[in-house]
C-alpha positions, -999 to 999 in steps of 0.1 A, spaced: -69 -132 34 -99 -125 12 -99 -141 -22 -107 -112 -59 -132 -131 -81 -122 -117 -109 -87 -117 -103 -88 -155 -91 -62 -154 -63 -59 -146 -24 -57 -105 -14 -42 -102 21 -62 -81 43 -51 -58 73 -54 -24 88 -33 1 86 -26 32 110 -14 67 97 -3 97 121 9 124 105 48 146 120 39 179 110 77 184 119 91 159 90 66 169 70 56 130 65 33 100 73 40 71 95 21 45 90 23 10 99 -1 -24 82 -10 -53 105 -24 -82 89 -33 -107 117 -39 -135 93 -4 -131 83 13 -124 114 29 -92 100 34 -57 109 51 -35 85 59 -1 89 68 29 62 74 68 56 45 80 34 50 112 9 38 127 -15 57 126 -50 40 147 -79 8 130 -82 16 93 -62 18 88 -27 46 69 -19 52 46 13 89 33 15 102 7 41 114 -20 49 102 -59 38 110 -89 66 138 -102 43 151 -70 52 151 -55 16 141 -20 8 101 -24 -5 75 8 -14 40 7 -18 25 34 -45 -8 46 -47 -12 62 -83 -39 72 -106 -58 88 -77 -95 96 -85 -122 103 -66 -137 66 -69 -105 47 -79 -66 44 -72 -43 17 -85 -16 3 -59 13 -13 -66 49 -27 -42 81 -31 -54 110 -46 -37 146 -36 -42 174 -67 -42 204 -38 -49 196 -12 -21 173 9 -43 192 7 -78 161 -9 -95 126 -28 -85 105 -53 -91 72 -52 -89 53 -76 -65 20 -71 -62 -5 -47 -85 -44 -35 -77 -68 -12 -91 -94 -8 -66 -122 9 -73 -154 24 -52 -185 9 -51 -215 34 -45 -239 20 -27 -275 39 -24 -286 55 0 -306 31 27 -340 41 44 
C-alpha cells in the first residue's frame, strides 16, 4: 500500500501484466499486489471511449475496472462489483490520476 495525501487514505499498489489475443480481439491482463496477497485477473476492451477490464473479485462476484476520461496526462479509474450477476453495480473504489511532468535532467 502507498497512502494519497490529499485523499487521506491507503491506495494499494501492484503490477499488472497485459498480453494482447489478436485472435479474441482482447486483453488479458492480470494485477498482483504482493502487499495484499492477491492476484486478480480480467478481459480488457475497448467500449466507445472507456477501456473496460471485467473479472472476477475473490468473493467470487462479477467486478470491472474502467479507465475513463482518457487524456494524454490524466485518466480517472473506477471498480464496481456486481451482487446480482451483472444486473447493477456499485462502485468500490474511484481515482483520477494525473501525470506529473518532470523536467528534463542533465
Amino acid at each position: 500500500m502507498t497512502y494519497d495525501d490529499e485523499l487521506k487514505k491507503a491506495v494499494p499498489v501492484g503490477t499488472t501484466i497485459r498480453v494482447y489475443d489478436p485472435g479474441s480481439g482482447v486483453w488479458k491482463s492480470t494485477w498482483i499486489s504482493v502487499i495484499r496477497h492477491t492476484v486478480q485477473t480480467f478481459i480488457a476492451h475497448q467500449f466507445r471511449e472507456d477501456v473496460i477490464l471485467e473479472g472476477i473479485t475473490e468473493a467470487a462476484k462479477p467486478e470491472r475496472w474502467i479507465f475513463s476520461e482518457i487524456k494524454q496526462d490524466s485518466f480517472t479509474w473506477h471498480s464496481e462489483e456486481s451482487s446480482d450477476d451483472g444486473e447493477s453495480w456499485t462502485l468500490t473504489e474511484e481515482m483520477v490520476m494525473k501525470r506529473h511532468h518532470q523536467p528534463p535532467s542533465g
